[in-house]
N, C-alpha and C positions, 0 to 999 in steps of 0.2 A: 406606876399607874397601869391598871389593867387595859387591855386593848378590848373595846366591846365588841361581841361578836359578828354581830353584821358588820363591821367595819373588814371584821378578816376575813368572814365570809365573801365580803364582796369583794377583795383585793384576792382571793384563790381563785371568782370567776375571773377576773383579767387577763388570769394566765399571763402574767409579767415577762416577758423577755428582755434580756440584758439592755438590747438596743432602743428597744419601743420609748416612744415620746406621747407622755399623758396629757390631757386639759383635765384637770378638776375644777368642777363649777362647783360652789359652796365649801369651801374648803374645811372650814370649821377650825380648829384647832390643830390640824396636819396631822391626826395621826395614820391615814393612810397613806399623806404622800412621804411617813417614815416608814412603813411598812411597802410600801414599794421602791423607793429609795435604797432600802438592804439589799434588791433583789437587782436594780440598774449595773450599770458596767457601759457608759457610753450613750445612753439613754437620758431622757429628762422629763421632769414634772413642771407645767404651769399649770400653779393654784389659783383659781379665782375666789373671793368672798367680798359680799357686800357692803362686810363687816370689819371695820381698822383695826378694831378689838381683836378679830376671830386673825386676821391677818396678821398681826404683830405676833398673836400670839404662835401660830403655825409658823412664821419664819423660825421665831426664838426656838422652838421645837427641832425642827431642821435645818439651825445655822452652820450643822458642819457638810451637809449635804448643798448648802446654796455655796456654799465656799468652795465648794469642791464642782459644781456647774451643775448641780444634775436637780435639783430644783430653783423656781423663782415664784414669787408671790406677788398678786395686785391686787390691790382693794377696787373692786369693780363688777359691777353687775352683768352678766352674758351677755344682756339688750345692750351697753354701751362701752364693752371691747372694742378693740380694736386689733385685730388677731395678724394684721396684712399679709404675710405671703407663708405665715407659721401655717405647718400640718402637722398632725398625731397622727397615731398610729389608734391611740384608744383614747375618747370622750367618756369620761362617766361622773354620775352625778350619785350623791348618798344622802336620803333621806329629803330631797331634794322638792320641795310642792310647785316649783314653778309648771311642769310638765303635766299634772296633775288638774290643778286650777285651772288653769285658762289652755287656749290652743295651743302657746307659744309658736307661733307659726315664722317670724322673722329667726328667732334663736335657733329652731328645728333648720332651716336654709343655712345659717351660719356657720352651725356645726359640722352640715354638709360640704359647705364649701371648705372646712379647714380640715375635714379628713382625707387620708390618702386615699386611693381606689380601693385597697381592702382593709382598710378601718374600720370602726365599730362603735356604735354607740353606747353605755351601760347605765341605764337607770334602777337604782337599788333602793328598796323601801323595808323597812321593817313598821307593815300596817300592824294594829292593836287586834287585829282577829284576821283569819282568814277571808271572813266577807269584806272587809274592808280593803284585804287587797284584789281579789275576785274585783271590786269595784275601781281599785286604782286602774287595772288592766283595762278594762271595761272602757275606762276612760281615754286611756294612751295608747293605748295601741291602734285606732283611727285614726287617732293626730299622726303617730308617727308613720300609718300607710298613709296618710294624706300628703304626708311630706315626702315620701318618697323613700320611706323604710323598712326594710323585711323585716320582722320581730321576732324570738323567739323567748318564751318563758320559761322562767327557772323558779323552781320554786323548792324555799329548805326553810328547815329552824334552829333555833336555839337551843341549846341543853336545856333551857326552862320553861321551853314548847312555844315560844314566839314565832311568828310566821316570819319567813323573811322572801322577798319576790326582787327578781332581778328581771329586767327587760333587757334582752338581749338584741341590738338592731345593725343593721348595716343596711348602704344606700343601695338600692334597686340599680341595676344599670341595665 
């Protein structure tokens, strides 16, 4: 099965290091936490999804990668993790509307508290036009200075001209 391209586009922004330790929120079907998974060595993935579907399904996807430590999977929404004393290295979300919709203002704190000092945020959208991502920015990038994060934009496409917009963040200190 083909890997879709924002998918790989937004796993080349991570810039994956052997060691780095991910949170993915919306997991989907795991296929970036296999595509980052190849590139671990000592590192690890927690997948979240709010979906037991999306989750069973992502495990089954990388059950030789969870066998081997370097991913784990929960069925659970960001608002009611429980992350306790875990830190990443890299937070990122794909296709992801919670950020988008509402303020998220508790999740934006939580995400904070569970990065390390130079962690990073990644929100990745592949909007239906340009203006439409123009507008997601528009949107998140207040929330995320409101929260206490520096942002920077990334913007690419697809071979077939789709837009694709990464938000790039880390915590102000």
């Amino acid at each position: 099965m083909p890997v879709p391209e924002r998918i790989s586009w937004a796993v080349d922004q991570l810039d994956v290091q052997p060691a780095d330790r991910f949170l993915e929120i919306g997991s989907g079907r795991g296929v970036a936490v296999e595509l980052i998974c190849r590139q671990l060595a000592g590192g690890h993935v927690l997948a979240l999804d709010r979906s037991a579907t999306a989750t069973d399904a992502a495990a089954q996807r990388n059950a030789r990668y969870a066998a081997a430590g370097s991913a784990s999977f929960e069925t659970v929404s960001l608002e009611d993790v429980d992350l306790g004393e875990a830190r990443f290295d890299k937070v990122f979300a794909i296709n992801v509307n919670l950020f988008w919709t509402r303020a998220a203002g508790l999740e934006l704190a939580a995400i904070k508290r569970a990065l390390v000092p130079t962690g990073g945020l990644y929100l990745f959208y592949e909007p239906p036009s340009a203006s439409r991502g123009d507008e997601i920015a528009e949107r998140v990038v207040p929330r995320l200075d409101a929260a206490g994060y520096a942002t920077q934009l990334v913007t690419g496409s697809t071979t077939k001209g789709a837009s694709l917009l990464a938000l790039i963040s880390h915590v102000v200190t």
